[in-house]
C-alpha positions in Angstrom: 115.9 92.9 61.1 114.0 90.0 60.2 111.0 90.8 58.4 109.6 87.5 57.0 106.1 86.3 58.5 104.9 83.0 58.5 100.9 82.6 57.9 101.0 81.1 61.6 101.5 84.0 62.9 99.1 86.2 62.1 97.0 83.2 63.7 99.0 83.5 67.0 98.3 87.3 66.9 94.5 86.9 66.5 94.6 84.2 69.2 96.9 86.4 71.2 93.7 89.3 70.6 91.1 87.1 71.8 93.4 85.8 74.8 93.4 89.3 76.0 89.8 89.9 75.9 89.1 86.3 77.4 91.4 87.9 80.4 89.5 90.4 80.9 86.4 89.1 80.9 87.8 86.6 83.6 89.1 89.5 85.7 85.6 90.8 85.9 84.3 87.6 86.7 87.0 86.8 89.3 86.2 90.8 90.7 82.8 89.6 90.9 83.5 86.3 92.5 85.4 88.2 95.3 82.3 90.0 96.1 79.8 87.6 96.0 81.8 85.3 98.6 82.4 88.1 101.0 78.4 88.7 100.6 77.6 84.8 100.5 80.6 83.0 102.1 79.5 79.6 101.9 81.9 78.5 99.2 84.8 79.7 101.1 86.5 81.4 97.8 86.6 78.6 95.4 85.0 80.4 92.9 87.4 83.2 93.5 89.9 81.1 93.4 89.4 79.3 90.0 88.5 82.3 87.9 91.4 84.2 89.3 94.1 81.5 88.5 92.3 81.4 84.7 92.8 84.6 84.5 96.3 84.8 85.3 97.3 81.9 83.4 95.1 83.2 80.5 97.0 86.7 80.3 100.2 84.8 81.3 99.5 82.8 78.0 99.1 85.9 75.5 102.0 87.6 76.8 104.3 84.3 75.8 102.6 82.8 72.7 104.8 82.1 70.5 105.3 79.2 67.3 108.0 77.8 69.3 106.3 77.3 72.7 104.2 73.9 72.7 104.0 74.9 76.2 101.7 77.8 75.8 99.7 76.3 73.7 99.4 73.2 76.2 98.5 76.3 79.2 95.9 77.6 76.4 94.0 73.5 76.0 93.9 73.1 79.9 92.3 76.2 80.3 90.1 76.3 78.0 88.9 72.8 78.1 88.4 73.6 82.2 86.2 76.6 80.8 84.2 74.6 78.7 83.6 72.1 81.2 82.2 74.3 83.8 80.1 75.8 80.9 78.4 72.5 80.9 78.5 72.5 84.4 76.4 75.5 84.6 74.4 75.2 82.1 72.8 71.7 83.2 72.5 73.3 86.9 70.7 76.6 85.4 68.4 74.5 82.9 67.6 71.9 86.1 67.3 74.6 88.8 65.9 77.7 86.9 64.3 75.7 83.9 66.1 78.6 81.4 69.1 78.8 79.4 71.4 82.1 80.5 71.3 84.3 78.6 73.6 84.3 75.1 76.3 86.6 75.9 77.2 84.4 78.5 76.7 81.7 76.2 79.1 83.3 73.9 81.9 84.1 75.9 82.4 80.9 77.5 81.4 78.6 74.4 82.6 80.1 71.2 85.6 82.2 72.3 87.3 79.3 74.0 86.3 76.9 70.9 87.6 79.9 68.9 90.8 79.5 70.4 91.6 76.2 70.3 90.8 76.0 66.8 92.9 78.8 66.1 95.9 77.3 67.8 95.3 74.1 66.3 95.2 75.7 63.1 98.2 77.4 63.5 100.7 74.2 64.6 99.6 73.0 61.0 100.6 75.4 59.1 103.3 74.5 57.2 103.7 77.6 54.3 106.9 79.3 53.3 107.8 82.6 55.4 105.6 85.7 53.6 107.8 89.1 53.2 106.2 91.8 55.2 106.4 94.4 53.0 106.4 94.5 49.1 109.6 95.5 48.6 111.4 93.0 50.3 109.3 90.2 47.8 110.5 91.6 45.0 114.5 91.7 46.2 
């Protein structure tokens, strides 16, 4: 059994973490997209639509992350830059229409957790170190 780890990794695994919880917070969102167009159904299930195939890709994307797959990590950009975008999307329309901000935990999950994550796989195609042993015993063999 192989137990060598390289420090890229343990940044795939955190990114792997917040993938998850960036799932989940889309499932809600595409739960409560499904309810609001059967109660408003003027934009015939595009919203729906979108957030469901985020999610799926999303969770799709933390189940097969991996330092070998570029492709992932290209599923992970798209995403997330298509995240961001709708963020300023939103937030011009909500300033314009409402004249407030929403409120910061909205903010949060759809400004720093994607930029989160695309630093974090950034950060993890560049690192370059030497494979770290797992365990203390096997550095010292």
């Amino acid at each position: 059994m192989d137990m060598t780890r390289r420090p890229a990794d343990e940044l795939l695994d955190v990114a792997g973490v917040l993938l998850l919880l960036q799932g989940a917070v889309l499932v809600a969102t595409t739960i409560e997209a499904l309810i609001w167009s059967l109660v408003f159904p003027g934009a015939a299930g595009t919203p729906f639509l979108m957030s469901g195939v985020a999610a799926v890709l999303v969770l799709a994307s933390s189940a097969r992350l991996r330092p070998a797959r570029s492709w992932t990590r290209r599923i992970v950009y798209g995403v997330e830059t298509v995240i961001l975008v709708n963020l300023v999307i939103d937030l011009v329309l909500a300033v314009v229409v409402t004249g407030a901000v929403p409120p910061i935990v909205a903010l949060l999950t759809r400004f720093v957790l994607p930029l989160s994550l695309i630093g974090l796989l950034g950060r993890s195609t560049r690192e370059t170190a030497a494979p770290v042993a797992v365990s203390p015993l096997e550095a010292t063999s």
